[in-house]
C-alpha positions in Angstrom: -11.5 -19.9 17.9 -13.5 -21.8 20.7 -14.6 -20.4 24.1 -12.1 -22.8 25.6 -9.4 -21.2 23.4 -10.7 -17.9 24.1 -10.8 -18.6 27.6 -7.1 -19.8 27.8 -5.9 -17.2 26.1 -8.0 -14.8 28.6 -6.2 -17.0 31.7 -2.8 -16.2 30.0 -3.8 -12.7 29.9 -4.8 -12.4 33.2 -1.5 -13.8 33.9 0.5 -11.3 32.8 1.3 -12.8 29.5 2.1 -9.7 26.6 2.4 -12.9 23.9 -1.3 -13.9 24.7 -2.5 -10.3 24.3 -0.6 -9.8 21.0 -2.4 -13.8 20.3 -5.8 -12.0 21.2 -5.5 -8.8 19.0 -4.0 -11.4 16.0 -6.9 -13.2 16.4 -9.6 -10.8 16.4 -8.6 -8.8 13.5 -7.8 -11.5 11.4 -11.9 -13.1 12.4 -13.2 -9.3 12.0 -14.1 -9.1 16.0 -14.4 -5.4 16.6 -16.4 -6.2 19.4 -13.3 -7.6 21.0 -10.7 -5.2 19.5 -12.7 -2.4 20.6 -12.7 -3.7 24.6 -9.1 -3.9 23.8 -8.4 -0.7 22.3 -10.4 0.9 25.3 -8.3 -0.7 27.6 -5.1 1.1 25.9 -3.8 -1.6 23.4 -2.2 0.2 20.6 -2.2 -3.0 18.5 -6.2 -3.4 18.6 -6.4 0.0 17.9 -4.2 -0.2 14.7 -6.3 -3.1 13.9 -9.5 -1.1 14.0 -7.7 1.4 11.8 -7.6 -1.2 9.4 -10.7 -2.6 9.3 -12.2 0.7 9.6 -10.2 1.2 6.1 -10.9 -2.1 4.3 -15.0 -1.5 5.2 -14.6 2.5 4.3 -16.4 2.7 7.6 -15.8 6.4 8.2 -17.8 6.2 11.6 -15.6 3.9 13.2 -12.7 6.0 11.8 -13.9 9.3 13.1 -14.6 7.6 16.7 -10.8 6.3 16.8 -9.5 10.0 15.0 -11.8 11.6 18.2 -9.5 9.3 20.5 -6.3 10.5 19.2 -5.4 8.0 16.5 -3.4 9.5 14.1 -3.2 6.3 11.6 -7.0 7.0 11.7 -7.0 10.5 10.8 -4.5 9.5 7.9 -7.1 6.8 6.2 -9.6 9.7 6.7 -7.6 12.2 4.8 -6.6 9.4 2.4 -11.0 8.4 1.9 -12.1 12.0 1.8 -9.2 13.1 -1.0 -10.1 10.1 -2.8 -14.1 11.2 -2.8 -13.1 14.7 -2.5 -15.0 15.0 0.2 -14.4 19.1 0.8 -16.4 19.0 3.7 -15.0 16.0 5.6 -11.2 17.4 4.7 -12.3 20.8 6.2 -13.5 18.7 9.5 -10.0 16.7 9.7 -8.2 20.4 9.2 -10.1 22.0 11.6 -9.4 19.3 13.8 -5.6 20.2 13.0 -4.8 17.6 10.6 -1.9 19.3 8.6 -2.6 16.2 5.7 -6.2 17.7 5.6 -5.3 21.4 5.0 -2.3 20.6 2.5 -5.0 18.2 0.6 -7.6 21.3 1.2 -4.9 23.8 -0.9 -3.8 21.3 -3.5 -7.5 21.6 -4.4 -7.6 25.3 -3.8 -5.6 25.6 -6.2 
């Protein structure tokens, strides 16, 4: 995407436009922009923050994960569960539970067991 299409898109924000947004959060997932996902995740779009989730998952970047679990995303929580069973990762399962994921203590007692 150019700056001018960047910066039309912007305009069309600014404007009040919801299908410009939803164009914005297309575009940056699909070009990897978490630089711009992020400012629009922090500004309360559920989209960008699903698309972080995702990206987050595809990279196994559990930082970025933890950040958007820490900020109440439950999708993330769910890829973390989903990483850490995978790795059995005891320790990051007992994090998630702590942190009241139900999917993290269930995981915790299947390997209890």
């Amino acid at each position: 995407m150019s700056d001018d299409e960047l910066g039309a898109l912007q305009e069309r924000i600014a404007a009040g436009d919801p299908d410009a947004k939803d164009e914005l959060v297309e575009l940056a997932g699909e070009r990897g922009d978490l630089a711009e996902l992020r400012r629009l995740a922090a500004d309360g779009d559920r989209d960008a923050v699903g698309q972080l989730v995702e990206l987050a998952g595809e990279r196994g970047d559990l930082a970025e994960l933890r950040e958007l679990a820490d900020v109440g995303s439950s999708d993330a929580v769910a890829v973390l569960v989903e990483l850490a069973t995978e790795r059995e990762d005891l320790n990051e399962l007992r994090r998630l539970a702590e942190a009241g994921s139900r999917d993290a203590r269930d995981v915790l007692a299947e390997f209890a067991e």
